[in-house]
N, C-alpha and C positions, 0 to 999 in steps of 0.2 A: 504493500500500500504506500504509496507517496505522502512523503510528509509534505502538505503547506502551509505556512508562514505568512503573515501579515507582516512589511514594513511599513514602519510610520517616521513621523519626522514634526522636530516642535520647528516650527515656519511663522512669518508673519512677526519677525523678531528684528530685522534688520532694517535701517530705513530708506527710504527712496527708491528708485529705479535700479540701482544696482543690488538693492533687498529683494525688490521682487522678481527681479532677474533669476539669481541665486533660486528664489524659492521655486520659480519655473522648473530650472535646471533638475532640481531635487523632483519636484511633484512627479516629472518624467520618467524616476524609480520607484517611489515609492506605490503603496497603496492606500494609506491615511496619512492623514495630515493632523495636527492637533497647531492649531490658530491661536496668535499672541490675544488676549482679549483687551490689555488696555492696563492690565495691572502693573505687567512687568513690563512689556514692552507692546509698541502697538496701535494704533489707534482706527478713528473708526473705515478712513480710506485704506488700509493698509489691510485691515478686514473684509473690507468691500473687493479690494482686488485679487487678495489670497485666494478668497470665498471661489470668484470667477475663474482664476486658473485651475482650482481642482476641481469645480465643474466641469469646464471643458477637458481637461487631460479624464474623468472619471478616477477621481482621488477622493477618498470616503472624508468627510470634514466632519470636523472634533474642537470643543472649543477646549482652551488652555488659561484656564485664570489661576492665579497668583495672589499670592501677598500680595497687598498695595502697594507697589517698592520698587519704584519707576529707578531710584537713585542706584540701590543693588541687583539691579537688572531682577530681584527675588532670588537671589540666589544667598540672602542672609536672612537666616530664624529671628523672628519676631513676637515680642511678647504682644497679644493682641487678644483680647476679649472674645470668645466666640459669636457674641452677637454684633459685635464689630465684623469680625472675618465673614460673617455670614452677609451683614449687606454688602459689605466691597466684595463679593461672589458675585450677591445675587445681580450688583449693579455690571459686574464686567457681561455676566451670561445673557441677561436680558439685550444687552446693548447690539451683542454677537447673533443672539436668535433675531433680535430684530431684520438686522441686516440680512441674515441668512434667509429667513423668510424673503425679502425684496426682493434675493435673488435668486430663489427657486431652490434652494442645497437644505438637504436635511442634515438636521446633524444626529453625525451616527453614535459619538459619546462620548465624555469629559474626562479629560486628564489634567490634573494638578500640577505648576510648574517646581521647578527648583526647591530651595527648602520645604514648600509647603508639601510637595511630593514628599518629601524623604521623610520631614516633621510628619506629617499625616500617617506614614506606614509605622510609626512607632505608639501614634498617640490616637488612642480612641477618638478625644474629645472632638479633634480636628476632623478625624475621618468621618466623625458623625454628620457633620458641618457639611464635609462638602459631599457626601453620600443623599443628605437632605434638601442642598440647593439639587443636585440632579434628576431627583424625583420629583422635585415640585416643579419644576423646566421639562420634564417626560421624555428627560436624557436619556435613553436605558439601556449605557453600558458604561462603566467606569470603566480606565485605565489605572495600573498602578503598579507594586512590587508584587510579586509571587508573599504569599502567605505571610499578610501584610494585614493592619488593622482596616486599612481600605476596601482590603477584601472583602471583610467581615463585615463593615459597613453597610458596601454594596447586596451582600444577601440578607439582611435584615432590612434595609429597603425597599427588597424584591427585583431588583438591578442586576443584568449582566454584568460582571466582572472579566476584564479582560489580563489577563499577566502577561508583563510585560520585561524585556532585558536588554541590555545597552550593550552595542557595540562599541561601543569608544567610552566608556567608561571601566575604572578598574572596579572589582567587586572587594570585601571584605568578607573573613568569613563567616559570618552570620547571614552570606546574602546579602548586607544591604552596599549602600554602594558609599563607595572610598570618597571621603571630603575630599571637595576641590583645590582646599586650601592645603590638603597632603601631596605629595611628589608622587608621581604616578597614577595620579586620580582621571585623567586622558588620555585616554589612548590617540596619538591625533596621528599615526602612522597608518597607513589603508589597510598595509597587507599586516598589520594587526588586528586593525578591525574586522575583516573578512574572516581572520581565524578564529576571533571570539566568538563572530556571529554560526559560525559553523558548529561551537563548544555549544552556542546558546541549544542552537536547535538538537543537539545527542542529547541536552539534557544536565549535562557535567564540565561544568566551566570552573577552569582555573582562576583562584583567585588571588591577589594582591600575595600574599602570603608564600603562596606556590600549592596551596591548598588546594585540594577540588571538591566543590562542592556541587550540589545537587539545586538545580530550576527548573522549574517546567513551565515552558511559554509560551503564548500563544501570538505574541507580536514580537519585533524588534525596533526598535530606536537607534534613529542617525539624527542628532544632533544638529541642525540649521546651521547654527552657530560656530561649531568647530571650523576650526581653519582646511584648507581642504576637502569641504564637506561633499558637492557632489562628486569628485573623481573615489573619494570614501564610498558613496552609495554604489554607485557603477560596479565599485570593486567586488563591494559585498553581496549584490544581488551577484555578479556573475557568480563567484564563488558559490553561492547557496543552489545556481542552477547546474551547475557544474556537479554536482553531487547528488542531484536529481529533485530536490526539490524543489515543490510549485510555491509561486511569490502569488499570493492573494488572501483577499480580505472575505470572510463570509458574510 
């Protein structure tokens, strides 16, 4: 039986013309997208036009809200009130389905940026948060870590959960993924990434450590933002075909 793989890609992060360039480039591999919403990076044209290129390419769109944290791209934990985080959610999602509505794209389901991603797979309170803005939005699939409090979230809201693994990120061994602010926390080499994304889909990815540990996933993650990013994607999907897996989204 063929194994297939969903990749995806955080897009709609970079700005102007040569962002949405970029994000072209990527959409052309990937199979989902997860869209900057405005917290971390983003705004509402840059939305509008993501939105349009994964329509036309047929790239499954996902929204990506964040910490309110335009300054750290959301890439630094933040002490913030759940019902704080919960309006600046619910204000990035609405903004996103708005648009998405105007332009005909469903969206297929919500992933959490940077810290609040990794904060969220640790901490109940948060993954409740954003497991509740997606239900009430009639998101119905999260994205997150493998056997992550997000997870748990997501089936107590009655949510498809999607697990998800980073090519270009180092892993730790509990799974969760290596601070950025550690040495070796990016992989930004292709033919690294290709070989992780290969580890991702056996199952048993080596980690920071030299450890191997055990994921099991149903997406992969190419990073927008990394330097080199699409000749990283080109690489990894050949690679993943190369071995005979099918590159699609259900």
């Amino acid at each position: 039986m063929t194994k297939t793989i969903d990749l995806n890609a955080d897009i709609g992060e970079l700005e102007g013309d040569k962002g949405r360039s970029l994000d072209a480039d990527i959409l052309s591999v990937v199979t989902s997208c997860n869209i900057a919403c405005g917290g971390h990076a983003g705004d509402e044209e840059s939305m509008r036009q993501t939105l349009r290129l994964a329509k036309r390419l047929g790239v499954k769109a996902g929204a990506h809200p964040s910490y309110p944290d335009r300054e750290n791209f959301g890439r630094v934990s933040m002490a913030i009130l759940p019902e704080e985080l919960r309006a600046s959610l619910r204000q990035q999602v609405q903004i996103f389905i708005k648009i998405a509505e105007d332009e005909g794209v469903s969206i297929a389901h919500l992933k959490p940026h940077g810290a609040l991603y990794n904060d969220a797979a640790k901490d109940e309170n948060l993954a409740v948060v954003i497991a509740g803005v997606a239900a009430e939005y009639g998101i119905s699939t999260i994205v997150g870590l493998p056997s992550s409090e997000v997870r748990d979230s997501a089936i107590v809201h009655n949510l498809q959960f999607c697990a998800e693994g980073f090519a270009d990120r180092a892993y730790e061994d509990d799974g969760s993924l290596r601070a950025r602010t550690k040495n070796g926390a990016v992989l930004d080499n292709a033919n690294q990434q290709a070989r992780q994304a290969l580890e991702l889909v056996s199952g048993n990815v080596t980690a920071f450590s030299g450890e191997h540990i055990s994921l099991d996933v149903q997406t992969i993650c190419l990073h927008g933002d990394t330097p080199g990013a699409f000749e990283a994607a080109k690489a990894i999907r050949a690679a993943l075909e190369a071995t005979g897996v099918s590159i699609g989204s259900d």
